[in-house]
C-alpha positions as CSV (number, residue, x, y, z in Angstrom):
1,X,297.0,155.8,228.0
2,X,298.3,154.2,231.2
3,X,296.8,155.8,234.1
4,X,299.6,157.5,236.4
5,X,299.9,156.0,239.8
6,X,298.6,158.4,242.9
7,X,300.9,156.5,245.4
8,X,304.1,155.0,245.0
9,X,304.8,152.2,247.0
10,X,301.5,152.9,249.4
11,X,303.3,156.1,251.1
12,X,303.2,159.1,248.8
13,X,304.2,161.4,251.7
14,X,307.6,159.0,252.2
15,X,308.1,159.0,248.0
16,X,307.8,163.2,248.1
17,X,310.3,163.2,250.7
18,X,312.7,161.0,248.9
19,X,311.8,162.8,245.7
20,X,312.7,166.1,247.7
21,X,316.0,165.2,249.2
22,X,317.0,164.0,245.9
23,X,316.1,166.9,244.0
24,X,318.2,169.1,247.0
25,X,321.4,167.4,246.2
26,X,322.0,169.5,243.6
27,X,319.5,172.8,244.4
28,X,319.4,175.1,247.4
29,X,315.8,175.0,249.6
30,X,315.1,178.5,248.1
31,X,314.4,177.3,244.7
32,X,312.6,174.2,245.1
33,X,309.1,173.7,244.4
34,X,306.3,171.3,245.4
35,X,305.4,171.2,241.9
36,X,309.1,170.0,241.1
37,X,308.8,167.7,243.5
38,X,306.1,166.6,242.9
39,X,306.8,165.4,238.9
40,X,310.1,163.8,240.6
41,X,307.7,161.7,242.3
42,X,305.8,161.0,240.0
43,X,302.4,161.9,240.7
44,X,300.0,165.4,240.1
45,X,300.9,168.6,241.1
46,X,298.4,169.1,243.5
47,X,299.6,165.4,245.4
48,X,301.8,166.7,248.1
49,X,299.2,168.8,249.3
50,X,297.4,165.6,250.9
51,X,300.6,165.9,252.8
52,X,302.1,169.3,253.1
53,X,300.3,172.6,253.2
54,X,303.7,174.3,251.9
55,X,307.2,174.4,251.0
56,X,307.9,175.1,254.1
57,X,305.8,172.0,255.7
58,X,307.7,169.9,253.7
59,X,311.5,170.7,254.8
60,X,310.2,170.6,257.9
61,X,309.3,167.1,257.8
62,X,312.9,166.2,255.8
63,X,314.8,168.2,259.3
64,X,312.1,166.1,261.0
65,X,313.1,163.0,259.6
66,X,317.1,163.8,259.5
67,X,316.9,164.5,263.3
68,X,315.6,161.4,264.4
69,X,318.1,159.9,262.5
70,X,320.8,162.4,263.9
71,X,319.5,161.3,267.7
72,X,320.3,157.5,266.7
73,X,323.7,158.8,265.7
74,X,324.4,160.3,269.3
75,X,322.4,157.8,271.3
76,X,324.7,154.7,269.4
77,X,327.7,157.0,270.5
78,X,326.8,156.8,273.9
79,X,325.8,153.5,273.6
80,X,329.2,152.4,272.7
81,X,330.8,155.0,275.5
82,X,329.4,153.2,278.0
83,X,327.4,156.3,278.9
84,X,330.8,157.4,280.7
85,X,330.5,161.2,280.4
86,X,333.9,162.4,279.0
87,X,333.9,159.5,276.8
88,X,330.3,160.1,275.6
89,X,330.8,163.9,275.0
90,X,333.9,162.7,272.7
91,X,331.9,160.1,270.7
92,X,328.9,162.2,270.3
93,X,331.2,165.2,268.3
94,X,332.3,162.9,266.1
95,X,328.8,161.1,265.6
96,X,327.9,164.6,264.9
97,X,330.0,165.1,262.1
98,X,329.5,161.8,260.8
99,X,326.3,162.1,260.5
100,X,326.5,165.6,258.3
101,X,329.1,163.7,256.4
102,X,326.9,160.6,255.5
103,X,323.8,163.2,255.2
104,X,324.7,166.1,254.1
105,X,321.7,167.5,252.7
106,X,319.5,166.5,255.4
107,X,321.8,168.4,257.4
108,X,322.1,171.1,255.5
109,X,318.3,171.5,255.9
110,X,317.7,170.7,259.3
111,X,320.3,173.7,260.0
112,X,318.8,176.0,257.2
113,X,315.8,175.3,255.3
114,X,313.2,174.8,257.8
115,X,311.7,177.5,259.4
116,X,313.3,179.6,262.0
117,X,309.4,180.5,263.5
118,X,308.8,176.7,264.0
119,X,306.0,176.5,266.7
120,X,307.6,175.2,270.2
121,X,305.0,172.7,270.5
122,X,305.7,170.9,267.0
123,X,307.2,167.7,266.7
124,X,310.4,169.1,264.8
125,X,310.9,171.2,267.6
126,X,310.5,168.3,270.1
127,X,312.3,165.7,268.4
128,X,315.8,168.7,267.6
129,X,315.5,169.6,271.3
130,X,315.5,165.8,271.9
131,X,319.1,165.7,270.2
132,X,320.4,168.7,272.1
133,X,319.1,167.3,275.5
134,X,321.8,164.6,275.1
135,X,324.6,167.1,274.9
136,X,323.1,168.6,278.1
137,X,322.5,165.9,279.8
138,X,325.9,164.1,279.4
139,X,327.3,167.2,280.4
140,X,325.4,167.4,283.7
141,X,326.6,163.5,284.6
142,X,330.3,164.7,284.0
143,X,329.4,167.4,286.6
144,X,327.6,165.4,289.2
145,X,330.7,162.9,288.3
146,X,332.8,165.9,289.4
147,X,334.6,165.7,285.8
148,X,333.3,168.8,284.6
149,X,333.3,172.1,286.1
150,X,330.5,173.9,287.5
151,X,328.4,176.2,285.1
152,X,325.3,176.2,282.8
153,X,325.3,173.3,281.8
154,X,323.5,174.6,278.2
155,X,325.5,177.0,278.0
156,X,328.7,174.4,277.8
157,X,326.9,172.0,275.8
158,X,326.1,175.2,273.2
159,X,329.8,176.3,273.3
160,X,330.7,172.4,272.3
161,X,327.9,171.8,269.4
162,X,328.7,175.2,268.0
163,X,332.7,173.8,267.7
164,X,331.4,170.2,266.1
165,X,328.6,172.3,263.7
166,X,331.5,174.7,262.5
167,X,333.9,171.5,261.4
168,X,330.9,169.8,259.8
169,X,330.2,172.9,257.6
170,X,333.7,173.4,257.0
171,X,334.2,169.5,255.7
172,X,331.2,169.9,253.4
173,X,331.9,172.9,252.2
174,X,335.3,171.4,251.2
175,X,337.3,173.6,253.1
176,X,339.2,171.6,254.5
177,X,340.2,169.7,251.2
178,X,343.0,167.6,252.4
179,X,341.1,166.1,255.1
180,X,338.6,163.6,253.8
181,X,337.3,160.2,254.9
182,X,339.0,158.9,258.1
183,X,341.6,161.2,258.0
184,X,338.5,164.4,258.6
185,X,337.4,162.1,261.5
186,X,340.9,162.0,262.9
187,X,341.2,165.4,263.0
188,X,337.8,165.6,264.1
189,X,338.5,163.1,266.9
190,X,342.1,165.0,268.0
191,X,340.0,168.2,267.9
192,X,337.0,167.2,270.0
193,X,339.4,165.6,272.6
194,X,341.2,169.1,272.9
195,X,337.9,171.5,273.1
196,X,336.6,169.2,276.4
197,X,339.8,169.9,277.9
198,X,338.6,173.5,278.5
199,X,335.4,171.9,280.5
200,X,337.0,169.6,282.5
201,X,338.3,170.1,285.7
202,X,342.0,170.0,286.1
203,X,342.1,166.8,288.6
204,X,340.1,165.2,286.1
């Protein structure tokens, strides 16, 4: 009898993620097991503990891992904006949705699954705080830049991420059916453009 493999690849941890994000593309967080996972992968039951104390310590590390890639999303936006505030703010809405649209169940976990008593000092907090930070802090250049009008500047950068998170779920939810592919990042684009105007200030 062939003796079943304890790593795949050399990174079991990186194989029980991938088994996991697999296995959550057609099952809610809730009913997933690290014993499911686990056979996925292809190695014992009692594997992913090397790795993960819990459920829970796993979909942390899959929002972990789908916010870094999330931040690459809005830093490329930028990135292609020049860094030009108004022009940033509108590329990095419809990175955002791009992003849930190419990884949707990453998303759906890093806005879900993981848990809401995540310690402040942890590196999924640090590295999701990371990805708001780049709202905030474009918002804060439009306002030095006198483009934006004066006012918390989290508080605006909330108001806009709240707008972009509400189209994403409504686009993989499929309820917006009639707007798929390029034509749900046209509307996403026409839509961002029209929410900043309520930021701006009128001589910009």
């Amino acid at each position: 009898m062939a003796k079943r493999q304890t790593y795949h690849h050399g990174d079991l941890r990186q194989a029980l993620l991938t088994a996991a994000v697999e296995l959550l593309k057609t099952k809610d967080a809730k009913s997933l097991s690290l014993r499911e996972v686990a056979r996925a992968a292809g190695v014992s039951h009692t594997a992913p503990y090397r790795h993960f104390e819990d459920k829970a310590a796993l979909l942390a590390a899959i929002a972990q891992e789908g916010f870094i890639e999330f931040g690459k999303y809005l830093q490329a936006a930028v990135a292609e904006a020049n860094a030009q505030p108004i022009e940033s703010l509108q590329a990095t809405g419809v990175a955002y949705v791009r992003y849930a649209l190419d990884y949707p169940t990453h998303f759906r976990v890093m806005f879900g699954s993981f848990p809401s008593n995540e310690p402040a000092n942890s590196e999924l907090s640090s590295v999701s705080r990371g990805t708001f930070q780049i709202l905030v802090d474009l918002i804060k250049a439009g306002q030095a830049a006198e483009l934006i009008k004066a006012a918390d500047p989290e508080f605006l950068a909330l108001e806009k991420w709240a707008m972009v998170h509400g189209l994403s779920m409504l686009l993989l939810d499929g309820m917006l059916a009639t707007k798929q592919g390029e034509k749900a990042i046209e509307l996403v684009q026409a839509l961002v453009k029209d929410n900043l105007t309520n930021i701006m200030l009128k001589s910009s």
